[in-house]
FIDREN-717968 format. One record per residue: residue number from 1; x, y, z of N, C-alpha, C in turn; residue in one letter. Coordinates in steps of 0.1 Angstrom, whole numbers. Layout:
pos; n.east; n.north; n.up; ca.east; ca.north; ca.up; c.east; c.north; c.up; code
NUM; X; Y; Z; X; Y; Z; X; Y; Z; A
...
This chain:
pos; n.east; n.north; n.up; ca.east; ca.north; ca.up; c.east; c.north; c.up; code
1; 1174; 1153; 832; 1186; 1162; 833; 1186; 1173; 823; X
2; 1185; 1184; 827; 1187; 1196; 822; 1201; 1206; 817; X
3; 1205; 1206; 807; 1218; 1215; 806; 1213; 1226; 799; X
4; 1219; 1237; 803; 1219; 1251; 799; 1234; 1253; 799; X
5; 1236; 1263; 791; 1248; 1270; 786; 1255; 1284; 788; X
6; 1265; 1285; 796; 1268; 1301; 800; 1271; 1308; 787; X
7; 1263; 1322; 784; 1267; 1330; 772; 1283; 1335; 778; X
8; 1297; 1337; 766; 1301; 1342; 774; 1296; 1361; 765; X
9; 1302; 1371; 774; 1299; 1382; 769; 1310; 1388; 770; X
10; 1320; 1385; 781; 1327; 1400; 782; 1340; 1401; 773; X
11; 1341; 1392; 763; 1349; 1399; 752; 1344; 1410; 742; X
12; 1331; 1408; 745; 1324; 1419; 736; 1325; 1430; 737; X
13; 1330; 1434; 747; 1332; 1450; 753; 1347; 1453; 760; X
14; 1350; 1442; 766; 1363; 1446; 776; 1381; 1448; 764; X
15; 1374; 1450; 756; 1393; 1449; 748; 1390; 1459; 741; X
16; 1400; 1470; 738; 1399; 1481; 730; 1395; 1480; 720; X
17; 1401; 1466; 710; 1399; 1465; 697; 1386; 1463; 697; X
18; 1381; 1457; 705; 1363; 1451; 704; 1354; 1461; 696; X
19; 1346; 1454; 688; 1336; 1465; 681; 1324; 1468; 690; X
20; 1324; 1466; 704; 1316; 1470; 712; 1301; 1469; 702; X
21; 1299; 1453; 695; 1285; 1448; 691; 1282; 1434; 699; X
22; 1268; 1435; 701; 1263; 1423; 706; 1258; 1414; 697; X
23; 1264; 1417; 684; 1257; 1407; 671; 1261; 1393; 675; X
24; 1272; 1393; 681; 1279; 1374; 686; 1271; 1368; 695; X
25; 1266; 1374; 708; 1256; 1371; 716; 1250; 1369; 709; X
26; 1235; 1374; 703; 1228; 1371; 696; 1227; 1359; 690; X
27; 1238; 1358; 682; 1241; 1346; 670; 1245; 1331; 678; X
28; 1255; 1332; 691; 1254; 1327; 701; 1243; 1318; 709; X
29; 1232; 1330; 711; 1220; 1325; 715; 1209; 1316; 709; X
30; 1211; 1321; 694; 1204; 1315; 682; 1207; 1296; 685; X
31; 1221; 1296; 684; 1233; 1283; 681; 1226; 1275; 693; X
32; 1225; 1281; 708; 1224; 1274; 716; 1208; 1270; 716; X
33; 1199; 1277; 714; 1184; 1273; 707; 1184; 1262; 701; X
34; 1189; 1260; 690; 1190; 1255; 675; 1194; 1239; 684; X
35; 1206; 1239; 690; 1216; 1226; 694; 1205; 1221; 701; X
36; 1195; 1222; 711; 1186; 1219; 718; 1194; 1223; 737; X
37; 1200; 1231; 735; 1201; 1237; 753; 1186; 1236; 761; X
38; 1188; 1237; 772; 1176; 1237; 778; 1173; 1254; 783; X
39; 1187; 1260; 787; 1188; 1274; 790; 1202; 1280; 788; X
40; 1197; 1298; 786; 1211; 1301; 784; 1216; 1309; 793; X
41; 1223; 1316; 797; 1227; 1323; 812; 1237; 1330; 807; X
42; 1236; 1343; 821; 1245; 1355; 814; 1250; 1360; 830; X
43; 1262; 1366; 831; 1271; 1366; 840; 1263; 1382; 849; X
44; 1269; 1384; 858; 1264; 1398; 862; 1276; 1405; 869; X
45; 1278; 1419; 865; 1292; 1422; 870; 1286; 1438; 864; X
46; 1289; 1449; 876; 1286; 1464; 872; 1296; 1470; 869; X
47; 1304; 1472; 881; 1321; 1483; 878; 1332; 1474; 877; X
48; 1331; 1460; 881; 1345; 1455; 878; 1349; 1454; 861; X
49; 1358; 1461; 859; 1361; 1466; 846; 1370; 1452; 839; X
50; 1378; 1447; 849; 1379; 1435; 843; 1371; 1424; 839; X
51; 1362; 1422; 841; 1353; 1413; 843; 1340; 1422; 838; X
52; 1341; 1429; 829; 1330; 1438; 822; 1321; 1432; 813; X
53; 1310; 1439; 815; 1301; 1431; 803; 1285; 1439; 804; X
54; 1277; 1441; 790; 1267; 1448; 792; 1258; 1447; 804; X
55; 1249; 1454; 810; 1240; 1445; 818; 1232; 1441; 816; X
56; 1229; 1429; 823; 1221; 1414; 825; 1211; 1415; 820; X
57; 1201; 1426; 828; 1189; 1431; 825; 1186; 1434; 813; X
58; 1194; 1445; 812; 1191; 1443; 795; 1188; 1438; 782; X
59; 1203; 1429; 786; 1207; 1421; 777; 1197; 1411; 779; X
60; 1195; 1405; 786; 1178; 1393; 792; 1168; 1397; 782; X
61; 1166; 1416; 787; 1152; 1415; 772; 1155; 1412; 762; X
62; 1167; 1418; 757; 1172; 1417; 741; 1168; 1403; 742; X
63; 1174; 1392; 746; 1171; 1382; 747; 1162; 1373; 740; X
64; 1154; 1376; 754; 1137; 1375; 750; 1132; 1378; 740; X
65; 1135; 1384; 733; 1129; 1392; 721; 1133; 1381; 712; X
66; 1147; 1379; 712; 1153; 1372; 698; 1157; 1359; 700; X
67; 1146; 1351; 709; 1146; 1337; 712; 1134; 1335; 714; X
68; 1128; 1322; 714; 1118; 1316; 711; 1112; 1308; 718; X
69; 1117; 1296; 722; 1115; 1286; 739; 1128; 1283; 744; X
70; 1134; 1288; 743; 1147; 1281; 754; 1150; 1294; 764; X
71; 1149; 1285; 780; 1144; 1299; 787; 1158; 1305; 792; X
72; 1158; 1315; 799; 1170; 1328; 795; 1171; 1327; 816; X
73; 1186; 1327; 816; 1191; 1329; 834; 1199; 1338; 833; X
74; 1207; 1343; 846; 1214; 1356; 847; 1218; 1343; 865; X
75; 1234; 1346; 860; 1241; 1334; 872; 1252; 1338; 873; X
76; 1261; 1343; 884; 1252; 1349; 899; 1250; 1361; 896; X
77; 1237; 1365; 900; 1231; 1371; 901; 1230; 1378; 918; X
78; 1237; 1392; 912; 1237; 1398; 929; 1225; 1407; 931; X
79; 1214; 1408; 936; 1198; 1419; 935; 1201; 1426; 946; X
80; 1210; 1420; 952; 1214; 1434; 965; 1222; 1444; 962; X
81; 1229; 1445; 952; 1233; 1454; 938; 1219; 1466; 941; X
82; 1208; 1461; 938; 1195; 1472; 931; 1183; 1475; 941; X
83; 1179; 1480; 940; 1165; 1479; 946; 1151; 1472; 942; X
84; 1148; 1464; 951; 1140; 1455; 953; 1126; 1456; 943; X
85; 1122; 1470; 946; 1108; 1472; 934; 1109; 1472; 925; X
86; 1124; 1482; 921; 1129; 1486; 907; 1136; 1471; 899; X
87; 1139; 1463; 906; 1144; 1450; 899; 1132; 1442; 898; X
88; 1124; 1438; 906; 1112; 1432; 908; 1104; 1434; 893; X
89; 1101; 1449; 890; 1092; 1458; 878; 1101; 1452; 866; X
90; 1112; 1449; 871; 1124; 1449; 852; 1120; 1436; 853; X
91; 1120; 1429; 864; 1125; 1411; 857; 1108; 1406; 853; X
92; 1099; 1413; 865; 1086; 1410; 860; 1080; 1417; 841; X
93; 1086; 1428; 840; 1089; 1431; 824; 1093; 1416; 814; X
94; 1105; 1414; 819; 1110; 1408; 806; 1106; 1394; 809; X
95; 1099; 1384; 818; 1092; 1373; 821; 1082; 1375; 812; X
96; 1071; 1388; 810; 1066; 1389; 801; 1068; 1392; 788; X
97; 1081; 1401; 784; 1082; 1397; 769; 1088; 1386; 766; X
98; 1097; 1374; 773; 1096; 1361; 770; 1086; 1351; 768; X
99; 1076; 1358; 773; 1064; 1347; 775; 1067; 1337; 790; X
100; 1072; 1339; 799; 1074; 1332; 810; 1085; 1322; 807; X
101; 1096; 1323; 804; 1108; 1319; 803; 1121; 1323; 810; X
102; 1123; 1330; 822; 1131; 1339; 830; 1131; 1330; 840; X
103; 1149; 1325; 846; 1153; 1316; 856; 1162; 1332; 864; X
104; 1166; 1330; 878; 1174; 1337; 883; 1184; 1327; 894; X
105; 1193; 1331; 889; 1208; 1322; 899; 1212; 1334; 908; X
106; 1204; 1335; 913; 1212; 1345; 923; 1224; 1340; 940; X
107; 1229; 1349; 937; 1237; 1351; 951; 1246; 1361; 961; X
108; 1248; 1360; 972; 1254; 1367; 979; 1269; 1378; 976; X
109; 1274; 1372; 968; 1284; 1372; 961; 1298; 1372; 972; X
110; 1309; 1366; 968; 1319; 1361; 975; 1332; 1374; 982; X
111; 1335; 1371; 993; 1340; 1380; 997; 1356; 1382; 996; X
112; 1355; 1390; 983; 1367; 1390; 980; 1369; 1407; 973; X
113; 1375; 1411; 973; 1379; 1428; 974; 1370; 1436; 962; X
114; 1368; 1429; 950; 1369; 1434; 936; 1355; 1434; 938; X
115; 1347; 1428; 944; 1329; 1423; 949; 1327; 1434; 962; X
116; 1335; 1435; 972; 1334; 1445; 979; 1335; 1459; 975; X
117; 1342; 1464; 969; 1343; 1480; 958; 1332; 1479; 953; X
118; 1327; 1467; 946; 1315; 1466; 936; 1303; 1474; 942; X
119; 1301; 1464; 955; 1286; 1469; 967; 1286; 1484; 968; X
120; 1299; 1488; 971; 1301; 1502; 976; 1301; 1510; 968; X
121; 1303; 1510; 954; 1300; 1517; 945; 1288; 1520; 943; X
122; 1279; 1508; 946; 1265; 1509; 941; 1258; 1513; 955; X
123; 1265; 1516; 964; 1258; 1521; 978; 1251; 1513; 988; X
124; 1259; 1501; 987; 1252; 1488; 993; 1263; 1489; 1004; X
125; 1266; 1490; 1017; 1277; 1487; 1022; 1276; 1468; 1021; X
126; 1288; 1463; 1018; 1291; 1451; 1018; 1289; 1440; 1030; X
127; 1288; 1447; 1043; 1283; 1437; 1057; 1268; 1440; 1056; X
128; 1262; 1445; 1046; 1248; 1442; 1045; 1243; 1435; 1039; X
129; 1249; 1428; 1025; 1246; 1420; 1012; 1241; 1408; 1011; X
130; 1242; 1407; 1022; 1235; 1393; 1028; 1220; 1392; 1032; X
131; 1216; 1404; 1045; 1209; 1403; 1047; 1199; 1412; 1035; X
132; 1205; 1423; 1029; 1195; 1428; 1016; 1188; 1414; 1008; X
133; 1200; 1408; 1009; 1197; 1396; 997; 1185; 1389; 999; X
134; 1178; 1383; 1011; 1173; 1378; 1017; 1158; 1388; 1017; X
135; 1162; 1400; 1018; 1146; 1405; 1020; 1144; 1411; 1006; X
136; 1153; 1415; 992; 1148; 1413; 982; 1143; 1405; 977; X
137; 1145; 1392; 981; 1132; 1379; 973; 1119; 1376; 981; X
138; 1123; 1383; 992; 1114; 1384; 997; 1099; 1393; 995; X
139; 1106; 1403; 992; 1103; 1415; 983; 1097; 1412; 974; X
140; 1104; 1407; 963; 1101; 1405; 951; 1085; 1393; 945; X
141; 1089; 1385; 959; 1074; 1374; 958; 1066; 1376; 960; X
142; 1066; 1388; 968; 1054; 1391; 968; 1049; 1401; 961; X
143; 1056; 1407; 954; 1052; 1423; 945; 1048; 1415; 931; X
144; 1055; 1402; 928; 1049; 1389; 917; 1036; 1385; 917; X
145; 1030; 1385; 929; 1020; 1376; 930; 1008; 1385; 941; X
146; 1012; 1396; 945; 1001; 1403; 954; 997; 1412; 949; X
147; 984; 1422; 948; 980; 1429; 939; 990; 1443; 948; X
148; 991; 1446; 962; 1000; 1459; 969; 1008; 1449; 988; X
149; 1019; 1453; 985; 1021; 1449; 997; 1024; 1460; 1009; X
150; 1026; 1456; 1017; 1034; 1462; 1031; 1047; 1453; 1036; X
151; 1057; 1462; 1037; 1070; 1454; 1045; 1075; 1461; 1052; X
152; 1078; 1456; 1066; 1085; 1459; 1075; 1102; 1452; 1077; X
153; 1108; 1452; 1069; 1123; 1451; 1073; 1134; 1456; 1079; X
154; 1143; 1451; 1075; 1152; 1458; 1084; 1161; 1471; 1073; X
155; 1159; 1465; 1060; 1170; 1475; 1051; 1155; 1476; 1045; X
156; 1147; 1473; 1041; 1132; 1479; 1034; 1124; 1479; 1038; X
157; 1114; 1493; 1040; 1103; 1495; 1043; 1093; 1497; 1036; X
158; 1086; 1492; 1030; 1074; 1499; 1021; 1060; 1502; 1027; X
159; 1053; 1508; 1019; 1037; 1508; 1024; 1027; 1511; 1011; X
160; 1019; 1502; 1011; 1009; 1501; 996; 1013; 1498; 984; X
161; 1022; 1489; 980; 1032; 1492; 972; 1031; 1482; 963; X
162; 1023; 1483; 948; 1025; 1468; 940; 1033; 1475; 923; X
163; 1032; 1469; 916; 1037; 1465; 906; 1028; 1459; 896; X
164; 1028; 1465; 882; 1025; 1458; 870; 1036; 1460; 857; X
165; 1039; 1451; 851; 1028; 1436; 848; 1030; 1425; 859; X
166; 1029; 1417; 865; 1032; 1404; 869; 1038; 1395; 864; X
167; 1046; 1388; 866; 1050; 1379; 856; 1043; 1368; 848; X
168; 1049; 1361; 839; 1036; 1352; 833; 1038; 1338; 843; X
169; 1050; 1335; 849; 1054; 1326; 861; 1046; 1329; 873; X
170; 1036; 1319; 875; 1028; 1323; 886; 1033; 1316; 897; X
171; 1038; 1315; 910; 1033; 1329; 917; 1045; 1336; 913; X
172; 1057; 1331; 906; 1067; 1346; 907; 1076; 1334; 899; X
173; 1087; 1343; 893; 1104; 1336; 881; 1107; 1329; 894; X
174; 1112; 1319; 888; 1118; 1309; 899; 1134; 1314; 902; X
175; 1139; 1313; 916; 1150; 1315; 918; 1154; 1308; 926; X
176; 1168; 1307; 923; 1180; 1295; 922; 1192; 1306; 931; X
177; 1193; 1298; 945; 1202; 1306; 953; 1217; 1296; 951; X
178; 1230; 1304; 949; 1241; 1298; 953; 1245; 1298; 966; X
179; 1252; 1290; 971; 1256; 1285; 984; 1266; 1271; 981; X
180; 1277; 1275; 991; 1291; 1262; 987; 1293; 1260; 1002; X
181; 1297; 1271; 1009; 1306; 1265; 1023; 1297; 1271; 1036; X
182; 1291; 1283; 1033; 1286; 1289; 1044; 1270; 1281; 1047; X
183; 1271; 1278; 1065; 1260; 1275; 1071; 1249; 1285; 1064; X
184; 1251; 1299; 1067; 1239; 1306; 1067; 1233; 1309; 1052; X
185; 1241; 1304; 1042; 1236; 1304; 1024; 1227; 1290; 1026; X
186; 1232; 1283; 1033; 1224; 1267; 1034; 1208; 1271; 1039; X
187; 1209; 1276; 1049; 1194; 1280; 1053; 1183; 1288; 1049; X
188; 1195; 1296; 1036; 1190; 1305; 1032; 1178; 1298; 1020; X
189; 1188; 1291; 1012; 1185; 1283; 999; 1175; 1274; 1008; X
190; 1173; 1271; 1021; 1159; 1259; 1024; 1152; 1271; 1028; X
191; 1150; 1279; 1033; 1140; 1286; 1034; 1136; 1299; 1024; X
192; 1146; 1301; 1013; 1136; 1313; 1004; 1140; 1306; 992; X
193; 1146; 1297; 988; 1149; 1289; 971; 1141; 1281; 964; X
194; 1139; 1286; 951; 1131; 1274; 943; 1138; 1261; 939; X
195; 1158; 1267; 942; 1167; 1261; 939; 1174; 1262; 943; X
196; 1191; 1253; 941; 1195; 1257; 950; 1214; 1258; 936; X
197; 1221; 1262; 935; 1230; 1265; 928; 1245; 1261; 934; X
198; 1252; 1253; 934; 1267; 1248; 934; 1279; 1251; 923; X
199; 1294; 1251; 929; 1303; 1244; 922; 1304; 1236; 928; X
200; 1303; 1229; 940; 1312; 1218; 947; 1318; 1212; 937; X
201; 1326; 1207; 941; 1341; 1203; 932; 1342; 1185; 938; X
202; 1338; 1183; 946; 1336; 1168; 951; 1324; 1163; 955; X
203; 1320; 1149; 952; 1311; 1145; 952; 1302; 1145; 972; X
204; 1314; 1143; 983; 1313; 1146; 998; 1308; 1157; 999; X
205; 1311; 1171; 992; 1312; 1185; 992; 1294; 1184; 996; X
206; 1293; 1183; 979; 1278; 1181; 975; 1268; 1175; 980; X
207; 1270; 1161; 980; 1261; 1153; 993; 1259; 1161; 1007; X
208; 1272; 1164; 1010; 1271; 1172; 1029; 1261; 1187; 1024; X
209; 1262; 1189; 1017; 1250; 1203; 1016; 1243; 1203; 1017; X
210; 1241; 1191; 1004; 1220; 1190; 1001; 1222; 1184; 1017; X
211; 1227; 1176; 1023; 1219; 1168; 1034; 1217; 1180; 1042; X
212; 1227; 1188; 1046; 1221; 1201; 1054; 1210; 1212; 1050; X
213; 1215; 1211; 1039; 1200; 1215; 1030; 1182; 1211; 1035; X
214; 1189; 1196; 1035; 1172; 1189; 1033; 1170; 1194; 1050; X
215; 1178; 1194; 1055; 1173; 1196; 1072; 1171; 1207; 1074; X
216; 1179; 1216; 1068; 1169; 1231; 1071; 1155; 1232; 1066; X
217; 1153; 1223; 1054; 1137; 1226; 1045; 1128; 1219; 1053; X
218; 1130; 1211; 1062; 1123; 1204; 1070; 1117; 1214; 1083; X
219; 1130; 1221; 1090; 1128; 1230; 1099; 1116; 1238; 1094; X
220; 1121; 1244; 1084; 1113; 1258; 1079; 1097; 1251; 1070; X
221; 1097; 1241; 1070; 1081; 1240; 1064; 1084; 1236; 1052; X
222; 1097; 1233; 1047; 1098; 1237; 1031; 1100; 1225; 1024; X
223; 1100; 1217; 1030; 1103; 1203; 1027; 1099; 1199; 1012; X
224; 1104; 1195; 999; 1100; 1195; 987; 1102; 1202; 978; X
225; 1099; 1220; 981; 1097; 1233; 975; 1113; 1231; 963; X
226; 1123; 1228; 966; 1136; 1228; 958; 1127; 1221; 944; X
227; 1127; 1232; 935; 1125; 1224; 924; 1139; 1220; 916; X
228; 1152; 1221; 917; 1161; 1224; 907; 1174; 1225; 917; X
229; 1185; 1216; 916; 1195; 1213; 922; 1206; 1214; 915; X
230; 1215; 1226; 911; 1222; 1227; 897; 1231; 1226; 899; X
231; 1244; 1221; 893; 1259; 1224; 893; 1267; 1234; 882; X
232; 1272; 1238; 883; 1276; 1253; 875; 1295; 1246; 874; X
233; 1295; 1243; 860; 1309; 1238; 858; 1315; 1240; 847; X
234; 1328; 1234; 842; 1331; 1246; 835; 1338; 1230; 826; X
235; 1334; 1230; 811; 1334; 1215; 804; 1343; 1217; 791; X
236; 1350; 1206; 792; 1357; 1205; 777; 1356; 1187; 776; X
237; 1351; 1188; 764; 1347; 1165; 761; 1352; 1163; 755; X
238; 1366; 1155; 750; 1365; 1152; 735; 1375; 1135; 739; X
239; 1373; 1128; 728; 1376; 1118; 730; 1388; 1113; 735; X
240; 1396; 1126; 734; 1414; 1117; 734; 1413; 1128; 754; X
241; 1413; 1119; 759; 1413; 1128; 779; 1424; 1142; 780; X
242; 1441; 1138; 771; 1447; 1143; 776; 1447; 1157; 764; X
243; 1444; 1158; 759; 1436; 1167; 749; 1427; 1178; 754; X
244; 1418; 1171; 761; 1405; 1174; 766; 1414; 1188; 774; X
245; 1421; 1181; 785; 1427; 1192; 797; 1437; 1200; 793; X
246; 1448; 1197; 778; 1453; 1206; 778; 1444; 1217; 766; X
247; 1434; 1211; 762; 1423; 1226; 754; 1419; 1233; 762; X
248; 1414; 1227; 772; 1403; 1236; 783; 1413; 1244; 789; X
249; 1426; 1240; 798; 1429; 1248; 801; 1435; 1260; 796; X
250; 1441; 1258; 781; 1443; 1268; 776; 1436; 1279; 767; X
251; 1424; 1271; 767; 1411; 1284; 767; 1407; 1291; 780; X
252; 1406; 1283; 794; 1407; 1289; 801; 1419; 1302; 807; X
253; 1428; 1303; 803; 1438; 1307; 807; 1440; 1322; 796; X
254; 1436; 1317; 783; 1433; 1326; 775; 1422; 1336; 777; X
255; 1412; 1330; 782; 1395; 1342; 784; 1400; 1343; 797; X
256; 1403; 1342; 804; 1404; 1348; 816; 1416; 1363; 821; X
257; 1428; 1356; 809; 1442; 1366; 814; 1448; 1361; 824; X
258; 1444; 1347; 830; 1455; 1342; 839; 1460; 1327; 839; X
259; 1465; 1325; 850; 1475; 1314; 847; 1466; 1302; 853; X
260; 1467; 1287; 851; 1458; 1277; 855; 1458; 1284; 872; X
261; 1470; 1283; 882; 1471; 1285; 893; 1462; 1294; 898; X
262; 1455; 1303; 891; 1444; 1314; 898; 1432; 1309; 895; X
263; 1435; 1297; 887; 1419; 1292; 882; 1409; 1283; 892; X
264; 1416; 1283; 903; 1416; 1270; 909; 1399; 1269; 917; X
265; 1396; 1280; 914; 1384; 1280; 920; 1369; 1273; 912; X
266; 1374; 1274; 897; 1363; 1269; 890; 1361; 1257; 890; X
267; 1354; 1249; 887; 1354; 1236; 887; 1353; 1232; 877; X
268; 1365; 1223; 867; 1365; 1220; 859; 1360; 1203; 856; X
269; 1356; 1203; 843; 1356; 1189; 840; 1360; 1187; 827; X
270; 1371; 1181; 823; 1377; 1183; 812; 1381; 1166; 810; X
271; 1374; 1157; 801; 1380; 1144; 794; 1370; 1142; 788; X
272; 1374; 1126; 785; 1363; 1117; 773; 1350; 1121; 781; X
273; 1343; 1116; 775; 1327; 1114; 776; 1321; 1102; 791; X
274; 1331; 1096; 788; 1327; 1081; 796; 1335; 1086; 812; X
275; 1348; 1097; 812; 1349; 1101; 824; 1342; 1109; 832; X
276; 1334; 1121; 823; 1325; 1132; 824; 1312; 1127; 832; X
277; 1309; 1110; 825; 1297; 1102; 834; 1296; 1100; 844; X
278; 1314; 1092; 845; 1312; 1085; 862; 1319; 1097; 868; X
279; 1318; 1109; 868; 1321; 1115; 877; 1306; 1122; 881; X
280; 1301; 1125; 871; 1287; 1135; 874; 1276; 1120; 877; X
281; 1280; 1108; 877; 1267; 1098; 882; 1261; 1097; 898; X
282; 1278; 1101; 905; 1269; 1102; 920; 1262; 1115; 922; X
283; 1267; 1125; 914; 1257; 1138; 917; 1244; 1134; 915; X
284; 1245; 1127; 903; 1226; 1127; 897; 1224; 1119; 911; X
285; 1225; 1105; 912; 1220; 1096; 921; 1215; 1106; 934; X
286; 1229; 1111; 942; 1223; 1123; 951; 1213; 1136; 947; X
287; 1210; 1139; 942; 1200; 1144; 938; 1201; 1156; 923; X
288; 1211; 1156; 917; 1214; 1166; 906; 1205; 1169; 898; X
289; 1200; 1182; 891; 1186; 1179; 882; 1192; 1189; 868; X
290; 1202; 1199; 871; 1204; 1204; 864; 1218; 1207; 861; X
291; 1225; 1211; 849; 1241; 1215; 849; 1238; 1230; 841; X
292; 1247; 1239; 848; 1246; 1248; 836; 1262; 1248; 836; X
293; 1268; 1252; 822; 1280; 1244; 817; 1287; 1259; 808; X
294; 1300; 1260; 816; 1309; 1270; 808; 1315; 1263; 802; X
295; 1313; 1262; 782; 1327; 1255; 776; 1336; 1261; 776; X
296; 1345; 1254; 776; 1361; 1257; 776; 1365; 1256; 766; X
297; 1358; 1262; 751; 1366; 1255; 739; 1355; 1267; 729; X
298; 1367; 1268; 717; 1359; 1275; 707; 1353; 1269; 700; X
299; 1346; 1247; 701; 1340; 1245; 697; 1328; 1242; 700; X
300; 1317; 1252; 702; 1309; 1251; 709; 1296; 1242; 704; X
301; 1293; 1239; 693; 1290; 1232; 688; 1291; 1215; 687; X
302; 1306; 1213; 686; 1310; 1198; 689; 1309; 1194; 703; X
303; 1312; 1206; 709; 1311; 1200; 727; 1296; 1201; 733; X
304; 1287; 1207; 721; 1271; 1208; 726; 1269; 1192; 723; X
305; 1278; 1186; 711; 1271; 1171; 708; 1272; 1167; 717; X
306; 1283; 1169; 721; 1290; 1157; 737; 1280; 1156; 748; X
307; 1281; 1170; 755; 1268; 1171; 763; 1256; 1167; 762; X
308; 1249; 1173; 750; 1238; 1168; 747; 1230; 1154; 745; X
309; 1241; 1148; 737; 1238; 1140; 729; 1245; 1128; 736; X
310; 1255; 1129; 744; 1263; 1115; 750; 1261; 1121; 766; X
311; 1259; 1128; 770; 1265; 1127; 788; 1250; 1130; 792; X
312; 1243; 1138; 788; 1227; 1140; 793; 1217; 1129; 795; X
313; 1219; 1119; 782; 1212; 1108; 774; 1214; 1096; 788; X
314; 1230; 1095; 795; 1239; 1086; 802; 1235; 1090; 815; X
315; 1234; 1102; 819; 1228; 1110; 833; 1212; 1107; 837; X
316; 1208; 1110; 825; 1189; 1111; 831; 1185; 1102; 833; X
317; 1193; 1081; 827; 1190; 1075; 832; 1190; 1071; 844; X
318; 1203; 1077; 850; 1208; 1076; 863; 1200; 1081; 871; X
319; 1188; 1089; 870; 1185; 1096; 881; 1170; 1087; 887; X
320; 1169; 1084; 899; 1160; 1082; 909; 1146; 1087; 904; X
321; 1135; 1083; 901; 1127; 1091; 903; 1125; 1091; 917; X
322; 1115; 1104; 916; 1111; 1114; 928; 1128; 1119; 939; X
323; 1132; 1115; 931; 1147; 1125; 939; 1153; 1139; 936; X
324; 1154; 1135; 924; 1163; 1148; 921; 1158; 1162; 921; X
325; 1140; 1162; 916; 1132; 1174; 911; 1133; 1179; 923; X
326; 1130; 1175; 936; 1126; 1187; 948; 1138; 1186; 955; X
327; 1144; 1196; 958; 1150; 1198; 970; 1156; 1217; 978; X
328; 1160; 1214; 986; 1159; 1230; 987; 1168; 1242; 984; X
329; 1167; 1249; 988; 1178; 1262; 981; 1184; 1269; 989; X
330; 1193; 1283; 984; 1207; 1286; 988; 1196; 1299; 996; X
């Protein structure tokens, strides 16, 4: 079992008072190193001003640079946002000044108004974001691993067209597609995913996916290819339960600017240690391999024990071998 840890960033920039420095990231990233995370992850957001924060890319090299082995994600990650070579050339960049430590959570991104302005700003119309999505990784795999390609798509055309450096990830950075309710993210994650990326919020949710999942990787040839089956949830542990829910939520409610009622879409997991188990045991059993984990608490430290040290140690036994590592993506 794998836990990685969401950086958060966008107090760094979004409040007047803010000293608009990334010295906390940084120091942040250090902490999560140091505690033994397995990865750290960084949000992606261009013009939504509420939800502001440096960009990804960037901030990924900085990264890289001022970390050591613990490898660096960007979750969700929208590439239909950019162009395909030009994003391809950056991520293959900074895979190399990490030394081959670069994950990508990418996805379609959800259709909801503030994500639509977003596309259109950046000259994506929004009833295309889907299919761009689909032929940038497409794109991208092979500009990783071919010395020039040719493509004939429908939104990209190229001709002779490669890229240096390559990344140090051969054949190409693994990427980890999100997908929750839509058929067509399901087929998407079994035919182009190294992974495949969730909130499901019930254990039915989860199971009914991957099983759709595993049937499209079968269709398409891909049967196994999923290396990495993640849940993306949002944690507060501490011993006393009713504690647990009223810290989280009122850190949640505080970093956000809203009231629990708008929260409802995250998936929270907020009690003792021993509830955090049997709720995340049927995931592992069904195939879970990885959590990446937004705390809900300014103690990021004592809640890395929890994770770390009590719910990780209680999960990895639970897991099947030859289950969890392969399955397909978003």
């Amino acid at each position: 079992m794998e836990i990685g840890l969401l950086l958060h960033t966008r107090q760094l920039i979004r409040r007047k008072e803010a000293a608009k420095s990334f010295a906390h990231l940084w120091s942040d990233a250090a902490q999560a190193e140091e505690l033994g995370f397995d990865h750290i992850w960084l949000g992606d957001s261009v013009t939504v001003l509420d939800k502001a924060r440096g960009d990804c890319l960037t901030t990924m090299a900085a990264l890289a640079a001022r970390t050591n082995k613990i490898r660096l994600g960007i979750v969700p990650m929208l590439p239909a946002l950019r162009n395909p070579v030009l994003l391809a050339h950056a991520l293959a960049t900074v895979d190399v000044i990490s030394n081959g430590r670069i994950i990508l959570g990418v996805s379609v991104g959800p259709v909801r108004d503030y994500i639509q302005r977003q596309f259109a700003a950046c000259g994506v119309a929004p009833q295309e974001k889907a299919g761009r999505l689909s032929e940038t990784i497409e794109i991208m795999r092979r500009l990783w691993s071919e010395p020039k390609i040719d493509y004939d798509g429908r939104y990209f055309k190229l001709n002779d067209v490669g890229i240096l450096p390559h990344p140090v990830q051969q054949p190409g950075i693994p990427i980890w597609i999100a997908a929750d309710r839509n058929e067509t993210g399901f087929k998407r994650v079994a035919r182009l995913g190294d992974g495949w990326v969730t909130l499901a919020p019930t254990l039915e949710r989860f199971t009914g996916a991957r099983e759709k999942i595993d049937r499209y990787g079968e269709q398409f040839g891909r049967t196994g290819k999923l290396k990495a089956t993640t849940l993306y949830a949002t944690f507060n542990i501490l011993r006393n339960a009713a504690k647990a829910k009223e810290e989280g939520w009122q850190w949640m409610e505080n970093f956000f600017g809203e009231p629990r009622a708008k929260l409802a879409h995250h998936f929270t997991i907020f009690g003792t240690p021993e509830e955090c188990v049997r709720l995340l045991k049927g995931y592992v059993d069904a195939g879970l391999t990885t959590i990446i984990a937004r705390v809900a608490s300014d103690d990021v430290r004592g809640q890395a024990r929890m994770l770390l040290n009590e719910i990780r140690p209680a999960l990895s036994v639970q897991n099947r071998p030859g289950r969890g590592a392969t399955e397909e993506e978003n």
